[in-house]
KEROLUM-200505 format. One record per atom (N, C-alpha, C): x, y, z; atom name. Coordinates in steps of 0.1 Angstrom, whole numbers. Example, Ala and Ser with C-alpha at 12.3 -4.5 7.8 and 13.67 -1.06 7.14 Angstrom:
<recs>
px: 132&py: -57&pz: 78&atom: N .
px: 123&py: -45&pz: 78&atom: CA .
px: 132&py: -33&pz: 78&atom: C .
px: 128&py: -22&pz: 71&atom: N .
px: 137&py: -11&pz: 71&atom: CA .
px: 129&py: 0&pz: 79&atom: C .
</recs>
This chain:
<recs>
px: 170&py: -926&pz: -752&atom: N .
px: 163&py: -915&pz: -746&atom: CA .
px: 148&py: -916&pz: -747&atom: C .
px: 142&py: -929&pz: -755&atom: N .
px: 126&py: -932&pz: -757&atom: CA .
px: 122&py: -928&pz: -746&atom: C .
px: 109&py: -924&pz: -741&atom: N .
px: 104&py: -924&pz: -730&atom: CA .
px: 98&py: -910&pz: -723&atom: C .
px: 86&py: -909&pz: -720&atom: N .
px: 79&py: -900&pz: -708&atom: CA .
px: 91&py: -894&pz: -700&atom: C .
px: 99&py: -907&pz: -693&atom: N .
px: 105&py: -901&pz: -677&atom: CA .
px: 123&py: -902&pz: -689&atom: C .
px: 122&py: -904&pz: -700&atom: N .
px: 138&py: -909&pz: -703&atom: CA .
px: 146&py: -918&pz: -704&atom: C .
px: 139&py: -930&pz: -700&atom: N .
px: 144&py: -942&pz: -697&atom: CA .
px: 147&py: -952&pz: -704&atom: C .
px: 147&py: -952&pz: -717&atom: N .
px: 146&py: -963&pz: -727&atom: CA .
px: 131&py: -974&pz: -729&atom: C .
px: 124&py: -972&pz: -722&atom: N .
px: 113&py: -977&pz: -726&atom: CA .
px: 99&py: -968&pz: -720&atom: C .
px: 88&py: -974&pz: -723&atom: N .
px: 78&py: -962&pz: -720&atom: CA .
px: 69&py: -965&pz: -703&atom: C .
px: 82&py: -961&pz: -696&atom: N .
px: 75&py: -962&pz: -682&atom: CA .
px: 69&py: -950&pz: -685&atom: C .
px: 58&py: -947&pz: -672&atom: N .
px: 46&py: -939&pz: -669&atom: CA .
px: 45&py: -937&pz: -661&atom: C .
px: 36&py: -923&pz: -656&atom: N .
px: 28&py: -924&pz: -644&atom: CA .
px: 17&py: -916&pz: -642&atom: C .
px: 16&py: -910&pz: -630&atom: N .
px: 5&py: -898&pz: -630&atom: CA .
px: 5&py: -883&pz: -639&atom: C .
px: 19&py: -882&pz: -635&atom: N .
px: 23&py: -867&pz: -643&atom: CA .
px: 18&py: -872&pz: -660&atom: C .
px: 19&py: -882&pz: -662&atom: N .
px: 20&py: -883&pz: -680&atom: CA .
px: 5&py: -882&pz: -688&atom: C .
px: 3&py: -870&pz: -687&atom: N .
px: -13&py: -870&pz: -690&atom: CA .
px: -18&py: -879&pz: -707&atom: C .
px: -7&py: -876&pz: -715&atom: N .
px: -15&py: -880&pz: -726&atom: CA .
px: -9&py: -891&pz: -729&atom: C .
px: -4&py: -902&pz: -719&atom: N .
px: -5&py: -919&pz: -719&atom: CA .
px: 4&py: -921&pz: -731&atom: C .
px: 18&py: -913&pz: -725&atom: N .
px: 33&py: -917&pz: -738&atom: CA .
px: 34&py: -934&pz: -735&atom: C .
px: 25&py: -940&pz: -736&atom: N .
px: 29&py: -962&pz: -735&atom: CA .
px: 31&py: -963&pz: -749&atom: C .
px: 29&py: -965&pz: -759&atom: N .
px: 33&py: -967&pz: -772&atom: CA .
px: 46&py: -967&pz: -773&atom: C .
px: 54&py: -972&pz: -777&atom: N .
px: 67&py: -975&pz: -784&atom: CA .
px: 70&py: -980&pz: -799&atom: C .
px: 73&py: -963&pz: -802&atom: N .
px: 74&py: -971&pz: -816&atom: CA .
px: 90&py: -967&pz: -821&atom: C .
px: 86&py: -975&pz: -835&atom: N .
px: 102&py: -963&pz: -844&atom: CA .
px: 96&py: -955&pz: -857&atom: C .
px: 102&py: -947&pz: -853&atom: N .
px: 94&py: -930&pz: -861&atom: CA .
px: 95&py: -935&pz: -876&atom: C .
px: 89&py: -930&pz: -882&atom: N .
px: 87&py: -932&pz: -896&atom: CA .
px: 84&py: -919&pz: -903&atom: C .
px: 88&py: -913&pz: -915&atom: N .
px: 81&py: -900&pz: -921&atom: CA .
px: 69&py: -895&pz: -923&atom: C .
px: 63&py: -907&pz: -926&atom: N .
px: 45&py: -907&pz: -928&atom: CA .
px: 42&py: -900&pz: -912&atom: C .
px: 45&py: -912&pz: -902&atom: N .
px: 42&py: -904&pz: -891&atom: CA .
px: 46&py: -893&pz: -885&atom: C .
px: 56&py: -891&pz: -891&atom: N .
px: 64&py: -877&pz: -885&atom: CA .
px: 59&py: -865&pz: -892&atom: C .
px: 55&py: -867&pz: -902&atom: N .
px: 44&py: -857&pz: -912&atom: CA .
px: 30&py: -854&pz: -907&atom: C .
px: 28&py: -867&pz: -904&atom: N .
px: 11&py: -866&pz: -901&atom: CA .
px: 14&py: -861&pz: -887&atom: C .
px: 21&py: -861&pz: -877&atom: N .
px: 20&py: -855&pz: -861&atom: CA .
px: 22&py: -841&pz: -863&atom: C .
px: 28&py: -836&pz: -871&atom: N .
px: 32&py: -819&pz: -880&atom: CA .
px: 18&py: -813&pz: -884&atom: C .
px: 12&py: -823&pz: -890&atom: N .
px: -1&py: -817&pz: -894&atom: CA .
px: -10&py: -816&pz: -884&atom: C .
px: -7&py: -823&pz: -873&atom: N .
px: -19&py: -824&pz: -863&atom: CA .
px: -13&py: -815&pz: -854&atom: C .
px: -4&py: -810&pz: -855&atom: N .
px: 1&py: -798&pz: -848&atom: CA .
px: 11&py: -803&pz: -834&atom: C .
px: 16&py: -818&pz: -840&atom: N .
px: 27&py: -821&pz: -826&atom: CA .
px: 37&py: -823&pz: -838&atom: C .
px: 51&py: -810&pz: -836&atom: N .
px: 61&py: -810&pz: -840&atom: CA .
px: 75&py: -819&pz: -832&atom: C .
px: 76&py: -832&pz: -837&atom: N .
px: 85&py: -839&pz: -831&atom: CA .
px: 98&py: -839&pz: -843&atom: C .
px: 102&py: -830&pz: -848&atom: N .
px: 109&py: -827&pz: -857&atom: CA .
px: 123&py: -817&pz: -851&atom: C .
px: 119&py: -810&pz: -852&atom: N .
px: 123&py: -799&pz: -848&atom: CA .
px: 129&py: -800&pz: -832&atom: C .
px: 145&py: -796&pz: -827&atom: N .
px: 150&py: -800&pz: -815&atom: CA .
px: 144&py: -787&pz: -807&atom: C .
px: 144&py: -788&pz: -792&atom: N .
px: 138&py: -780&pz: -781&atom: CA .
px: 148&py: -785&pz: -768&atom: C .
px: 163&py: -781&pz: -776&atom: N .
px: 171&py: -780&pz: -762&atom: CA .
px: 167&py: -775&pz: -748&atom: C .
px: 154&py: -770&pz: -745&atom: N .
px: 158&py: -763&pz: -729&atom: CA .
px: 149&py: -778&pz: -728&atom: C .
px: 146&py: -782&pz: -731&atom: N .
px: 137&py: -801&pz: -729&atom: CA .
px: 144&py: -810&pz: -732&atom: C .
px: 157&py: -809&pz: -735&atom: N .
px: 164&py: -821&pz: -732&atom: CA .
px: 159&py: -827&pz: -750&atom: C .
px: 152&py: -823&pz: -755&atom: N .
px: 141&py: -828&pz: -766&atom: CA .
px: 156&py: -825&pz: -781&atom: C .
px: 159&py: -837&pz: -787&atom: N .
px: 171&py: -834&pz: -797&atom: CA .
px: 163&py: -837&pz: -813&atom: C .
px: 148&py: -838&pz: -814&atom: N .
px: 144&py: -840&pz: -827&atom: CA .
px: 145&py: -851&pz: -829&atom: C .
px: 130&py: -858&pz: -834&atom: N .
px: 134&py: -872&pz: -839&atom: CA .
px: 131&py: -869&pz: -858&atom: C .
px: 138&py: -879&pz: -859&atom: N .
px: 141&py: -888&pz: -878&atom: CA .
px: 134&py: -900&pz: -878&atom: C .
px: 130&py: -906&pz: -889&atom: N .
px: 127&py: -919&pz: -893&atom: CA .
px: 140&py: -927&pz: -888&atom: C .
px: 130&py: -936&pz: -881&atom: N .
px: 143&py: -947&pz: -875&atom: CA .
px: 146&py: -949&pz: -857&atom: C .
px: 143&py: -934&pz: -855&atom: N .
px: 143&py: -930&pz: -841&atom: CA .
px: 137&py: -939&pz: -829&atom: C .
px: 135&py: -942&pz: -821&atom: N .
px: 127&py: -947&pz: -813&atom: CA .
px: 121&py: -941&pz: -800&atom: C .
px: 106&py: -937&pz: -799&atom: N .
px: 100&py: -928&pz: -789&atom: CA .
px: 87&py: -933&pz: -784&atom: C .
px: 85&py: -928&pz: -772&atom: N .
px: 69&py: -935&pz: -767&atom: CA .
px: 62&py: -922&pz: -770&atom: C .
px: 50&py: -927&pz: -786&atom: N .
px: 39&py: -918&pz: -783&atom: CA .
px: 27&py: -921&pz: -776&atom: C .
px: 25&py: -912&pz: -775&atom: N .
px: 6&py: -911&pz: -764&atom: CA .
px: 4&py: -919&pz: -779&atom: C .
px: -9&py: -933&pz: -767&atom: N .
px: -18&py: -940&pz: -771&atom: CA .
px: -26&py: -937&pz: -781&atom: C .
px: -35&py: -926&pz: -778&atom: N .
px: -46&py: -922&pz: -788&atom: CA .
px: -41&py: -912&pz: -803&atom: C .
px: -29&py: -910&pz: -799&atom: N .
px: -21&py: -906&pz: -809&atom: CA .
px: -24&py: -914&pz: -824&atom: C .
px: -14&py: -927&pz: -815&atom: N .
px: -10&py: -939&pz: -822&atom: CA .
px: -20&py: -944&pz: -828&atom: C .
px: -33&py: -945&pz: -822&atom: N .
px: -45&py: -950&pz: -826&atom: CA .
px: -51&py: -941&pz: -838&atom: C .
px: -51&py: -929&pz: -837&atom: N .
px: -60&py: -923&pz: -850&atom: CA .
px: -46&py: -922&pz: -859&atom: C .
px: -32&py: -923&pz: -858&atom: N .
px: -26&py: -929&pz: -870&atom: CA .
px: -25&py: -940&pz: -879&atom: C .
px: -31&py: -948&pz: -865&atom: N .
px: -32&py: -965&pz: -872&atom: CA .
px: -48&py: -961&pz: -880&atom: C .
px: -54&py: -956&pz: -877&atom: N .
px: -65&py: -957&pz: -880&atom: CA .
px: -67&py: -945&pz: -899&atom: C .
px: -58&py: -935&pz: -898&atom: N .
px: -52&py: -928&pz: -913&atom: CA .
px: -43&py: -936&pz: -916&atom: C .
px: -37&py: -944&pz: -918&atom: N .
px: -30&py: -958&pz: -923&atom: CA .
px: -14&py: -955&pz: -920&atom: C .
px: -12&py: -946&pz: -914&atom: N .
px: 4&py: -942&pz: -913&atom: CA .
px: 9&py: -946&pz: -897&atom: C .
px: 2&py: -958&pz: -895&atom: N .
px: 8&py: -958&pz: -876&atom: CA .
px: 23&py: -964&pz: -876&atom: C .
px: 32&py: -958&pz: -870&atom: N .
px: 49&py: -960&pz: -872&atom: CA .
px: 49&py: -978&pz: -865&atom: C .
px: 59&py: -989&pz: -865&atom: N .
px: 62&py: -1002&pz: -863&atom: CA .
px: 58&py: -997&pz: -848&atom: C .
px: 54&py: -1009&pz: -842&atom: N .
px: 52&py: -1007&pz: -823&atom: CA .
px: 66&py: -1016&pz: -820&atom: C .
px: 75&py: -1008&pz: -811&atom: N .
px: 84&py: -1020&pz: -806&atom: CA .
px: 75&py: -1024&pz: -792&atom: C .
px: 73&py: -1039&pz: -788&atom: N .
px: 63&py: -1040&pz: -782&atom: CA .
px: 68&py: -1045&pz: -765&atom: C .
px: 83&py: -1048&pz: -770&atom: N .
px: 88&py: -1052&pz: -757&atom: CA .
px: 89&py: -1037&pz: -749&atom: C .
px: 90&py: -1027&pz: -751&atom: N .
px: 92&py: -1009&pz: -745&atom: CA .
px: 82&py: -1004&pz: -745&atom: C .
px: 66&py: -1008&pz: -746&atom: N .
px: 58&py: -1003&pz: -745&atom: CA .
px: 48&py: -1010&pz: -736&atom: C .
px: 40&py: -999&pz: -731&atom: N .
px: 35&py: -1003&pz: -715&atom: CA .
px: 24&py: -1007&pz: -713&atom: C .
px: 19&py: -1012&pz: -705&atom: N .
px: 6&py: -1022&pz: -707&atom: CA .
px: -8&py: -1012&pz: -704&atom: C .
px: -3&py: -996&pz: -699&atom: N .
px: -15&py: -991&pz: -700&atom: CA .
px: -18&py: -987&pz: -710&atom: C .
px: -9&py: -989&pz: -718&atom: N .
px: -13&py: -987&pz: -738&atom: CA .
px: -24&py: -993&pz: -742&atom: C .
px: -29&py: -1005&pz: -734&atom: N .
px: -36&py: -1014&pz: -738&atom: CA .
px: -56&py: -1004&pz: -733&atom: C .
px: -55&py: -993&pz: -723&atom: N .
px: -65&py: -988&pz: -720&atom: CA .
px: -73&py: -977&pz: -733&atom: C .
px: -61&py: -976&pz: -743&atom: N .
px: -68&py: -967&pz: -757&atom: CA .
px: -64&py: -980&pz: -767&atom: C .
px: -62&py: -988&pz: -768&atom: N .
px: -52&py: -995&pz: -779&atom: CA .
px: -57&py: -1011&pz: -779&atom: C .
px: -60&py: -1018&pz: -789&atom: N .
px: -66&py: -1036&pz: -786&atom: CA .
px: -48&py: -1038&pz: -789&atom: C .
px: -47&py: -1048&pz: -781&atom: N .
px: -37&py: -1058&pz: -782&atom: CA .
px: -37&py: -1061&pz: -794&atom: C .
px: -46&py: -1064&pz: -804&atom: N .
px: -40&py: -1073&pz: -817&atom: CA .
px: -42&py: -1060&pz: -827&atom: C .
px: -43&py: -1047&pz: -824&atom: N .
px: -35&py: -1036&pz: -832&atom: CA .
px: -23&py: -1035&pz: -828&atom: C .
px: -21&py: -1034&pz: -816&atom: N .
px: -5&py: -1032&pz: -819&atom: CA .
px: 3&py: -1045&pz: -824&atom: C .
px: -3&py: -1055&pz: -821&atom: N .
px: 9&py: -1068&pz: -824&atom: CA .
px: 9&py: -1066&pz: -840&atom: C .
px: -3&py: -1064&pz: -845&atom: N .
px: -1&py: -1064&pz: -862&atom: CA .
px: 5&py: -1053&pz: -871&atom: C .
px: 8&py: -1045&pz: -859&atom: N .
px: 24&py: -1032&pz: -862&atom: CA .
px: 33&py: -1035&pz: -860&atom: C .
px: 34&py: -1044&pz: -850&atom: N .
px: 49&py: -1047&pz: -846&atom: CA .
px: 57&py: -1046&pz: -850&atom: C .
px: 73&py: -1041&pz: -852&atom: N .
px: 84&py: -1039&pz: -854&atom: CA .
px: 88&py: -1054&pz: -858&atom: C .
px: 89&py: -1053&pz: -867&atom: N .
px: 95&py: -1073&pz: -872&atom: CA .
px: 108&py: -1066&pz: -871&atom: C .
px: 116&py: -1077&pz: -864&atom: N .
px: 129&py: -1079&pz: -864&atom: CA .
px: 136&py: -1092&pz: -869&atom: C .
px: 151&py: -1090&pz: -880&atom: N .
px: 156&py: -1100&pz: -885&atom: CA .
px: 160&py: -1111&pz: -875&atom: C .
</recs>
């Protein structure tokens, strides 16, 4: 269900004002620090289709999100194959690669 439009990865477009291209997998740090900053991704919001994410989860957040988390030291793994290249217009390439989701 990752995704702006729902799709499993972070397609985009005009409607998507705050640039959901990041792909990550949720983590608690992050999911604490988005609480603090007043984006509750916790808590489910059935009339949105929206079921609450957990550490582990995988979701596209807005770019500049991602960037002042990387930047308070809590930015969640980037999975980098599901995330969209307009990520790259708030985001350097070799921040996200050096998040990257390592996989076994």
């Amino acid at each position: 269900m990752t995704g702006f439009v729902r799709d499993g990865v972070c397609h985009t477009g005009p409607q998507d004002i705050g640039s959901h291209t990041v792909c990550v997998q949720m983590t608690d740090a992050f999911l604490d620090y988005s609480l603090q900053r007043g984006n509750d991704l916790v808590t489910p919001v059935p009339e949105y289709g929206f079921p609450g994410l957990k550490a582990g989860d995988r979701w596209c957040v807005c770019a500049t999100r991602w960037l002042d988390a990387a930047e308070a030291g809590v930015a969640p793994p980037v999975v980098l194959d599901a995330t969209h290249v307009r990520a790259l217009q708030s985001v350097a390439l070799a921040d996200l690669q050096y998040h990257a989701l390592q996989t076994a």
